[in-house]
ZADO-1210 file (C-alpha; in nm, 4 decimals, padded with zeros to 6 digits):
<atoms>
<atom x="02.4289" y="05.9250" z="03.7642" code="UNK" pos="1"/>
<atom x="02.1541" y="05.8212" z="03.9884" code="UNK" pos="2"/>
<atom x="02.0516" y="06.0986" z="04.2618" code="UNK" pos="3"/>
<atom x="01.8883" y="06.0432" z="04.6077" code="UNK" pos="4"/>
<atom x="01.6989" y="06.2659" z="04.8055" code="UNK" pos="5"/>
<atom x="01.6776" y="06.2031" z="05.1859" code="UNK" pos="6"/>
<atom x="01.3463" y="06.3169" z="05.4006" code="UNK" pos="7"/>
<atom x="01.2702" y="06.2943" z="05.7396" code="UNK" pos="8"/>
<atom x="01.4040" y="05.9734" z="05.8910" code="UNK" pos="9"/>
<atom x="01.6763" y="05.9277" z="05.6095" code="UNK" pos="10"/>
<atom x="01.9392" y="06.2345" z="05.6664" code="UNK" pos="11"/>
<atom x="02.2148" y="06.0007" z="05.5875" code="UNK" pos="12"/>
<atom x="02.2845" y="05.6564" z="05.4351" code="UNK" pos="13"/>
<atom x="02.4653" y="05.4298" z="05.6483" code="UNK" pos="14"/>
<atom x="02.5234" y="05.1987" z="05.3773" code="UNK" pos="15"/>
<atom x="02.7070" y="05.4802" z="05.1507" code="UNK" pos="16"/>
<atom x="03.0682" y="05.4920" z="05.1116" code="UNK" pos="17"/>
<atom x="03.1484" y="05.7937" z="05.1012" code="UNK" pos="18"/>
<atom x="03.4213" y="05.9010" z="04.8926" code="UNK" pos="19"/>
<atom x="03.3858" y="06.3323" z="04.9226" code="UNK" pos="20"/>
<atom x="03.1108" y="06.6430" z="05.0068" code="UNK" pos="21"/>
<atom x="03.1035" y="06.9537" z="04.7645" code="UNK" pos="22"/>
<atom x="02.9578" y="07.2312" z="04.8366" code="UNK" pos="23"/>
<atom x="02.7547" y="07.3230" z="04.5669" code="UNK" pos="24"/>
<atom x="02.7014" y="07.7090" z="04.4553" code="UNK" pos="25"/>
<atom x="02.4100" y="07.7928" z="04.2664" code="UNK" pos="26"/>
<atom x="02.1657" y="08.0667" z="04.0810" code="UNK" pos="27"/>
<atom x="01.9032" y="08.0072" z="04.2889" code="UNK" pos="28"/>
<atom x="02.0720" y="08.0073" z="04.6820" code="UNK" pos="29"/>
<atom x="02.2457" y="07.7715" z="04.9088" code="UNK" pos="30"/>
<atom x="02.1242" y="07.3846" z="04.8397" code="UNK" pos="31"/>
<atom x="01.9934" y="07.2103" z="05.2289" code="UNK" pos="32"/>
<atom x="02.3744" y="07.1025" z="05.2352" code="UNK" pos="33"/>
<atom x="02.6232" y="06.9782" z="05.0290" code="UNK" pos="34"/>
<atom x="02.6396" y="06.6926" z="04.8207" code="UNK" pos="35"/>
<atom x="02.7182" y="06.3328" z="04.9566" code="UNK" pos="36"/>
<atom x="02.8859" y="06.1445" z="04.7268" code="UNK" pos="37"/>
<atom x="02.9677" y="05.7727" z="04.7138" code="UNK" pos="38"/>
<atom x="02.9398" y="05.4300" z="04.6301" code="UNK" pos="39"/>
<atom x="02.6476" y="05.2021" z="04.7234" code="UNK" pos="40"/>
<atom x="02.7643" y="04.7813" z="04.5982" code="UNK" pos="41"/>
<atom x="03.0321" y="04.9871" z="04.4012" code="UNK" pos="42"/>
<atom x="02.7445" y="05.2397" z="04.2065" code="UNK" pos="43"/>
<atom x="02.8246" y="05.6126" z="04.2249" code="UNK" pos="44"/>
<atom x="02.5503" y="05.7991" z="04.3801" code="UNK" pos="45"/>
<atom x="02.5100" y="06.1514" z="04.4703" code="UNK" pos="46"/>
<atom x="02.3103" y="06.1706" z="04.8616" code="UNK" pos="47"/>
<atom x="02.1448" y="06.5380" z="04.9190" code="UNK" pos="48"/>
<atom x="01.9130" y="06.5777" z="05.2470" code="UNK" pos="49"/>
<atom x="01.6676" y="06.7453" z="05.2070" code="UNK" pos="50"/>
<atom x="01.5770" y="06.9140" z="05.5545" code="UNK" pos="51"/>
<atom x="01.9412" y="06.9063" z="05.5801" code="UNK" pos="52"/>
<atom x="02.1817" y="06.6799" z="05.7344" code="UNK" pos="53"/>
<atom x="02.0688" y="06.7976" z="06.0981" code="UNK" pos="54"/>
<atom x="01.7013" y="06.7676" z="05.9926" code="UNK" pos="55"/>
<atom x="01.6945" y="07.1665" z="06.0442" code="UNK" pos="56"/>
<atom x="01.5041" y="07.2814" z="05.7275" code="UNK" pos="57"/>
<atom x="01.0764" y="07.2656" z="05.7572" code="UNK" pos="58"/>
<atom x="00.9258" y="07.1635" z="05.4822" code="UNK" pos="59"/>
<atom x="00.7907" y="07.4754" z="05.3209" code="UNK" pos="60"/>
<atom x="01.1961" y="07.6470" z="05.3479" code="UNK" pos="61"/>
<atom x="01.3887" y="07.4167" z="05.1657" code="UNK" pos="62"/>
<atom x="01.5640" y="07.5917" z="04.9065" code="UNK" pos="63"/>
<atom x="01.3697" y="07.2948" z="04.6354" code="UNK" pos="64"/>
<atom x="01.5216" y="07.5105" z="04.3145" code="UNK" pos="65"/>
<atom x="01.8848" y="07.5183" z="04.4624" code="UNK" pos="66"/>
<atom x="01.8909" y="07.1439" z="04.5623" code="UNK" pos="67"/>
<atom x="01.7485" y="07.0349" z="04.2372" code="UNK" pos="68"/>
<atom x="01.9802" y="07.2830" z="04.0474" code="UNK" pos="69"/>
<atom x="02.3068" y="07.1072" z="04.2177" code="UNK" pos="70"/>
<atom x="02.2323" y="06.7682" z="04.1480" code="UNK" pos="71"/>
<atom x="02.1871" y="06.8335" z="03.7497" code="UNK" pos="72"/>
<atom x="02.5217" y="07.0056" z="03.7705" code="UNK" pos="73"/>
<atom x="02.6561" y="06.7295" z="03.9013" code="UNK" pos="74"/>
<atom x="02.5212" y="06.5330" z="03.5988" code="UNK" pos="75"/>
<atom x="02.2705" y="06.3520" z="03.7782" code="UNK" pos="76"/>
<atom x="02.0336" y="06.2398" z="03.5515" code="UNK" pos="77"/>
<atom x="01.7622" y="06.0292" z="03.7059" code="UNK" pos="78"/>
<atom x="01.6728" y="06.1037" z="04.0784" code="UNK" pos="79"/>
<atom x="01.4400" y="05.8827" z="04.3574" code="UNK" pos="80"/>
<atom x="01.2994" y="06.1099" z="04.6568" code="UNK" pos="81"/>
<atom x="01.2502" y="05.9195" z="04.9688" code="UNK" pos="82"/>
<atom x="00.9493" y="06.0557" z="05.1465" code="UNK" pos="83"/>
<atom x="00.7336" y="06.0376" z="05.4637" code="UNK" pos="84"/>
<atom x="00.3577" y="06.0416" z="05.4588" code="UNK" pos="85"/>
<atom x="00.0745" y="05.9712" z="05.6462" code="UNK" pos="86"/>
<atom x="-00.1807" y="05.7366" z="05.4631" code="UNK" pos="87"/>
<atom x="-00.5259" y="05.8364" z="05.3308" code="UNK" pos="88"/>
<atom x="-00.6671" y="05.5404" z="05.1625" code="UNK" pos="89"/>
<atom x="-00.6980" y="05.2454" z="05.4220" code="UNK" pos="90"/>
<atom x="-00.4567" y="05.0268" z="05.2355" code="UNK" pos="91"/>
<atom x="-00.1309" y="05.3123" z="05.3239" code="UNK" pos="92"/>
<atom x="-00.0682" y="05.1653" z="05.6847" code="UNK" pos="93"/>
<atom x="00.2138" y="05.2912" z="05.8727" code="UNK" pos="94"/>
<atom x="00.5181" y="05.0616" z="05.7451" code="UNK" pos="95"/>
<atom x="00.3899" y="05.0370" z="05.4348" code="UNK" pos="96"/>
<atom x="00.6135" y="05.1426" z="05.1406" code="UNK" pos="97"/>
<atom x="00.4498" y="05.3108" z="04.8129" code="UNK" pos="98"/>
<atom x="00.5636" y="05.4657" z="04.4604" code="UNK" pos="99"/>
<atom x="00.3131" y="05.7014" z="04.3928" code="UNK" pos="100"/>
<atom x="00.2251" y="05.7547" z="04.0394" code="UNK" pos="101"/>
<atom x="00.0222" y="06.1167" z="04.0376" code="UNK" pos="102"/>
<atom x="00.0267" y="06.4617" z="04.2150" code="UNK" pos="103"/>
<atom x="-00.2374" y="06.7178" z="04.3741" code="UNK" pos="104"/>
<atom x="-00.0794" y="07.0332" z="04.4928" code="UNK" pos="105"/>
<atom x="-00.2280" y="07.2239" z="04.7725" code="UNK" pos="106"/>
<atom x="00.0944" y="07.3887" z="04.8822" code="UNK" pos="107"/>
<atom x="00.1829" y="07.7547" z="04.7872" code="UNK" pos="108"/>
<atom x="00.4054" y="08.0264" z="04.7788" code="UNK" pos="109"/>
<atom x="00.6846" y="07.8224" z="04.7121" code="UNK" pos="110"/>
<atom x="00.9405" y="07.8699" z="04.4310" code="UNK" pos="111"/>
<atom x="00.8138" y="07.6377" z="04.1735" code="UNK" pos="112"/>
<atom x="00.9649" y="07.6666" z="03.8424" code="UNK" pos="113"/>
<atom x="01.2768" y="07.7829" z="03.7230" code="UNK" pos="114"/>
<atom x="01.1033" y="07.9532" z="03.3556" code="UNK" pos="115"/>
<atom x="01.1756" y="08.3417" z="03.5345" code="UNK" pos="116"/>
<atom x="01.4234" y="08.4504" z="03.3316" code="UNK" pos="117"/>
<atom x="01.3507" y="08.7844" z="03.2033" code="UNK" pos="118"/>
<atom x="01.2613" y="08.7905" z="02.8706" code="UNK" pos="119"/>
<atom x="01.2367" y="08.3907" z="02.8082" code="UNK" pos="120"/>
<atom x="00.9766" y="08.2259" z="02.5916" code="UNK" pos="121"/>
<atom x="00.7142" y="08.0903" z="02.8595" code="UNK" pos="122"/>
<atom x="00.7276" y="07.6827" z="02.8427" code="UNK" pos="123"/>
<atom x="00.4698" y="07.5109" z="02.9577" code="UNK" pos="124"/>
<atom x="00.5895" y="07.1801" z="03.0567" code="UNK" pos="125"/>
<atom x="00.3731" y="06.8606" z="03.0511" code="UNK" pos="126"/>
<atom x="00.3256" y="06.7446" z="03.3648" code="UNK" pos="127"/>
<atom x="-00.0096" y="06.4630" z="03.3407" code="UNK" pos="128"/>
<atom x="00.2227" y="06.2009" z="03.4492" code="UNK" pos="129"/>
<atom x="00.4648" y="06.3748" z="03.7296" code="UNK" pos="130"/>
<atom x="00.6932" y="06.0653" z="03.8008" code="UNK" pos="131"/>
<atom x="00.9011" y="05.9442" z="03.5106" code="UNK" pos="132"/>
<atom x="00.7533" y="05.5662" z="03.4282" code="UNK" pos="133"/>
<atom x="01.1099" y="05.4614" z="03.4154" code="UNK" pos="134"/>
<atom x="01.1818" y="05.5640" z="03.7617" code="UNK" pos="135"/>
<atom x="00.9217" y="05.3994" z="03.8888" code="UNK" pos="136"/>
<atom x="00.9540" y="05.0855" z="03.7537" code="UNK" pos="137"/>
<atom x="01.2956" y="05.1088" z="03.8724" code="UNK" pos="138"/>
<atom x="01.1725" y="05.1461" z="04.1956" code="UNK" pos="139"/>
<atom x="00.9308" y="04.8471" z="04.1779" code="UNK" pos="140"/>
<atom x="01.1545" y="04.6482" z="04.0779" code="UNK" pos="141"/>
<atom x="01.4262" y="04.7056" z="04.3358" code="UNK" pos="142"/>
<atom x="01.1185" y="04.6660" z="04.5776" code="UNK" pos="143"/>
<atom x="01.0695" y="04.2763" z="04.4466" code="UNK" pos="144"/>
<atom x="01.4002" y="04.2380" z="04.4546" code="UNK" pos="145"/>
<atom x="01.4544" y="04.3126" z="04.8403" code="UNK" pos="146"/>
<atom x="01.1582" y="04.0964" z="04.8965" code="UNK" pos="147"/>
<atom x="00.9350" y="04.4236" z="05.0253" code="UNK" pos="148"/>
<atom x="00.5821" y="04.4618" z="04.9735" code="UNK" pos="149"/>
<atom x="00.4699" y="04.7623" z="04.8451" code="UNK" pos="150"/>
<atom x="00.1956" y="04.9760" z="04.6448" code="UNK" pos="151"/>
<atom x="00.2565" y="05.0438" z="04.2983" code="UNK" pos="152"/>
<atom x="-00.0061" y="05.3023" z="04.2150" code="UNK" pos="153"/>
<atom x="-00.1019" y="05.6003" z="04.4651" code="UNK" pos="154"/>
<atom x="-00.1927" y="05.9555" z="04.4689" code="UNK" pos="155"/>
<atom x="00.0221" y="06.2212" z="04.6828" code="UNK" pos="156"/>
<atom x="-00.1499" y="06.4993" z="04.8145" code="UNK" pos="157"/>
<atom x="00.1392" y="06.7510" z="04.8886" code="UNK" pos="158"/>
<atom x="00.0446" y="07.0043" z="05.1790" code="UNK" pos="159"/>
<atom x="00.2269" y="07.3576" z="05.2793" code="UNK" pos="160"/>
<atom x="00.3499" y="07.2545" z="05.6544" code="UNK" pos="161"/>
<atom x="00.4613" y="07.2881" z="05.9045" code="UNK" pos="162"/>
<atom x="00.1952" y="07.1818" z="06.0720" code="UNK" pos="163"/>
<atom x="00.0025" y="06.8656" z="06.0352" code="UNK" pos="164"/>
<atom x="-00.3738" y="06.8798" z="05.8874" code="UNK" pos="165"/>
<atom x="-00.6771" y="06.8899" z="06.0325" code="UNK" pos="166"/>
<atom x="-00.9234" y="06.5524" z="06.0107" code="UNK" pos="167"/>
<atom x="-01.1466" y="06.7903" z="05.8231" code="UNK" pos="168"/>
<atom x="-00.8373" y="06.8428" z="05.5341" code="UNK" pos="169"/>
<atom x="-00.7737" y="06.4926" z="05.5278" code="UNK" pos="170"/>
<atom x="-01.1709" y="06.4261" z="05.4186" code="UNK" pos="171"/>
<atom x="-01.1251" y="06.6810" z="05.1927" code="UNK" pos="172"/>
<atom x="-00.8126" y="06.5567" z="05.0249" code="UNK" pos="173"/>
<atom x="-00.9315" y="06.2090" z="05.0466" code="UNK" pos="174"/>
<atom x="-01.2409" y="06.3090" z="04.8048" code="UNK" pos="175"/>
<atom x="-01.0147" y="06.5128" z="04.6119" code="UNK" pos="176"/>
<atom x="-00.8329" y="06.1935" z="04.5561" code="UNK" pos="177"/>
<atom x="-00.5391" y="06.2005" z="04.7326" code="UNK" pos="178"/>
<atom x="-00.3923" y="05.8488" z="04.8728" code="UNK" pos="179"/>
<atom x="-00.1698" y="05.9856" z="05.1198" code="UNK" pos="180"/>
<atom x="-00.0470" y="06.3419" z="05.2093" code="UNK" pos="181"/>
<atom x="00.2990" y="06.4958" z="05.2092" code="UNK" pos="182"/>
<atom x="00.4781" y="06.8209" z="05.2603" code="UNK" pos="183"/>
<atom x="00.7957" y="06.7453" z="05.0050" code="UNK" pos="184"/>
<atom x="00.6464" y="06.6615" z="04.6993" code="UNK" pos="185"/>
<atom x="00.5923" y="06.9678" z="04.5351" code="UNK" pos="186"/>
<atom x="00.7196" y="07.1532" z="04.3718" code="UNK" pos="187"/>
<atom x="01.0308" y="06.9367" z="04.3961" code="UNK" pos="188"/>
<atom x="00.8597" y="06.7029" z="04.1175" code="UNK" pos="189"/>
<atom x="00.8045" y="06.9526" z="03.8695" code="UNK" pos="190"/>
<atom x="01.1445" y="07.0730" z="03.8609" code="UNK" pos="191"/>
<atom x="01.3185" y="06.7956" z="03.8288" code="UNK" pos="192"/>
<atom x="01.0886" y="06.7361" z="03.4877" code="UNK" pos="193"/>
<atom x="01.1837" y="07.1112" z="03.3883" code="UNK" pos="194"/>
<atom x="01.5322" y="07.0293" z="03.3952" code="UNK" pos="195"/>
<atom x="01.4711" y="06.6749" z="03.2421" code="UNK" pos="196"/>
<atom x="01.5335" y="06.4627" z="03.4941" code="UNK" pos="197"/>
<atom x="01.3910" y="06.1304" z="03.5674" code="UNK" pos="198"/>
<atom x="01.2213" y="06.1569" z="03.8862" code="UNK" pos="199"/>
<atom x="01.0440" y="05.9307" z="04.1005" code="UNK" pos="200"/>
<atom x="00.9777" y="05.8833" z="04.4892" code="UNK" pos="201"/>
<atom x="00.9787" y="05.6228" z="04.7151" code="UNK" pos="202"/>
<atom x="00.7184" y="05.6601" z="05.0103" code="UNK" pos="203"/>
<atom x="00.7539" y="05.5532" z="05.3600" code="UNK" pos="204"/>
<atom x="00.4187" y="05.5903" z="05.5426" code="UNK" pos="205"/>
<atom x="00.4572" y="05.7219" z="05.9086" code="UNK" pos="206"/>
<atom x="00.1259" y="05.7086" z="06.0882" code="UNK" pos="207"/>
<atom x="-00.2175" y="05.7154" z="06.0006" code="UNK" pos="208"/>
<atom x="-00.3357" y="06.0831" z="05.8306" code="UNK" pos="209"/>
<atom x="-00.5142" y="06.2976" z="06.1253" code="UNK" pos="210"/>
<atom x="-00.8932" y="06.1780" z="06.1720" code="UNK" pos="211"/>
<atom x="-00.7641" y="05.8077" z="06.0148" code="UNK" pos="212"/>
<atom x="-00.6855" y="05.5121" z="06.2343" code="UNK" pos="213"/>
<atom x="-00.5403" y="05.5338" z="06.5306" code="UNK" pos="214"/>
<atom x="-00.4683" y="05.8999" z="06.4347" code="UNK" pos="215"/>
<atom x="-00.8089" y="05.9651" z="06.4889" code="UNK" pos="216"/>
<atom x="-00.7694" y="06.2016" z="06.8258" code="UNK" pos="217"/>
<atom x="-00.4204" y="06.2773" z="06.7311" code="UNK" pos="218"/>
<atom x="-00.0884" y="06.1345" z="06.5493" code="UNK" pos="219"/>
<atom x="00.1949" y="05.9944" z="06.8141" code="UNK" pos="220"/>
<atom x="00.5221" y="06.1260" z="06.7120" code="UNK" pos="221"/>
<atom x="00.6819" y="05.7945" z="06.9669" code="UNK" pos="222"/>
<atom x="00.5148" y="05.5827" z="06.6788" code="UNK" pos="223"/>
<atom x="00.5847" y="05.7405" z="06.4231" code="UNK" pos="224"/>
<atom x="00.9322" y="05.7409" z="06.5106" code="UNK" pos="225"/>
<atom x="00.9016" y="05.3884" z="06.5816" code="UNK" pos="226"/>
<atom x="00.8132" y="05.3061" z="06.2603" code="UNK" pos="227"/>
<atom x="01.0815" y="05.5132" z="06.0699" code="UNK" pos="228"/>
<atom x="01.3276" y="05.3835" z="06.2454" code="UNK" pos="229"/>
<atom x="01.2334" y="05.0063" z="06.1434" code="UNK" pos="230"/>
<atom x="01.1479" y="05.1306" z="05.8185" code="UNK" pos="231"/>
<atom x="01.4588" y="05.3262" z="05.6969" code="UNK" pos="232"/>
<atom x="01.6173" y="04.9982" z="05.7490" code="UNK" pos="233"/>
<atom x="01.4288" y="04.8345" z="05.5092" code="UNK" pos="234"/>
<atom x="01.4175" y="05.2005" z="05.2630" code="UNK" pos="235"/>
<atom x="01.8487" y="05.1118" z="05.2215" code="UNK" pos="236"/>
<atom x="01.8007" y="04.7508" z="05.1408" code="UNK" pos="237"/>
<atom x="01.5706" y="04.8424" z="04.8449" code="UNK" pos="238"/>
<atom x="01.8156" y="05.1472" z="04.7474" code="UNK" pos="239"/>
<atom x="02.1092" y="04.8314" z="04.7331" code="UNK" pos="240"/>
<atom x="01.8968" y="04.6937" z="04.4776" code="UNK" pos="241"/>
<atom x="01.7786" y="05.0240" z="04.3037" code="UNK" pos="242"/>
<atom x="02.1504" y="05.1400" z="04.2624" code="UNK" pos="243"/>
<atom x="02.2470" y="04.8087" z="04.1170" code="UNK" pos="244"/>
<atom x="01.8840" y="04.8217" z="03.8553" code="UNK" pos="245"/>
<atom x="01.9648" y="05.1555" z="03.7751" code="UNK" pos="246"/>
<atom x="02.3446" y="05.0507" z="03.6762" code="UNK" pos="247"/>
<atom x="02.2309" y="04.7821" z="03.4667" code="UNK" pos="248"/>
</atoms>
């Protein structure tokens, strides 16, 4: 069963039919809320939001082990994260959609793996390509299909939060590498590979990244949440087509 995580801007699908909630209990806490499920063009889906359906939950709180834990219960198998992020590189312009292919993790202190156990065998899991290829061609694809334009290959950097980053972070992370920045993307990637799951994400870029653009004294919020609004819209017609891919 395919699995979709809602960020900021997406807290609920308005083209989901929903057929229940469950409230999911698990090892590792309470998920952000409970699980959504439904029917998208007559696919079963299971909807989590990740800052919780009230948007309520920052970034570096969200219970990442607990919401991941629930959905594999729930035999979801293959999962697509929507995200927000500013854009780095000067082709990630606000609007533009982007399935990132690779990872740098500057966040910390967060839960990240679910290897704890007392007296389990450490694992090391591979991890040189975070997004399962699959996934992402899944996404692509459903991206052609809707008639979207898109990036196919980008680097997220993801970030601790709250708080935005300094211009002087942003040149860092741009040498580092880093396409675009984030505050989700860790360590929810890596668990969803411990607990083999396909995993991808689907990127919305909100503004500019601080020091970038016309971010370049500071980042508008009344833009950005101009251009979530218009591009959530466009986020559920390519899910329509992902749901019906990923059925196929």
């Amino acid at each position: 069963m395919l699995g979709i995580i809602g960020g900021s801007g997406l807290t609920q699908l308005a083209n989901l039919e929903i057929t229940h909630r469950q409230v999911i209990r698990t090892p590792y806490g309470e998920p952000s809320g409970a699980l959504t499920f439904g029917r998208i063009n007559e696919r079963n889906v299971v909807f989590l939001a990740r800052h919780g359906y009230g948007h309520t939950i920052a970034p570096h709180r969200v219970n990442y082990r607990a919401n991941l834990w629930a959905l594999h219960a729930q035999n979801v198998t293959d999962v697509v994260s929507i995200a927000t992020v500013g854009g780095i590189a000067a082709d990630l312009v606000p609007g533009a959609l982007v399935v990132p292919d690779q990872i740098i993790d500057y966040t910390y202190g967060r839960a990240n793996t679910f290897m704890e156990e007392e007296g389990r065998a450490v694992t090391h899991i591979d991890f040189t390509w975070p997004y399962a290829e699959r996934m992402r061609q899944l996404c692509i694809q459903a991206l052609r299909d809707a008639g979207e334009p898109y990036v196919a290959t980008a680097t997220y950097g993801a970030v601790q939060g709250p708080r935005l980053e300094t211009a002087a972070e942003i040149t860092r992370m741009e040498r580092d590498g880093a396409s675009m920045v984030g505050m989700t993307g860790m360590p929810e990637a890596i668990l969803a590979r411990e607990l083999d799951m396909q995993y991808a994400a689907l990127c919305v870029v909100a503004n500019y990244a601080a020091g970038r653009g016309d971010s370049g004294q500071c980042i508008s919020y009344e833009q950005v949440g101009d251009v979530l609004d218009s591009a959530m819209v466009r986020v559920r017609r390519v899910l329509e087509h992902l749901v019906q891919l990923h059925a196929d």
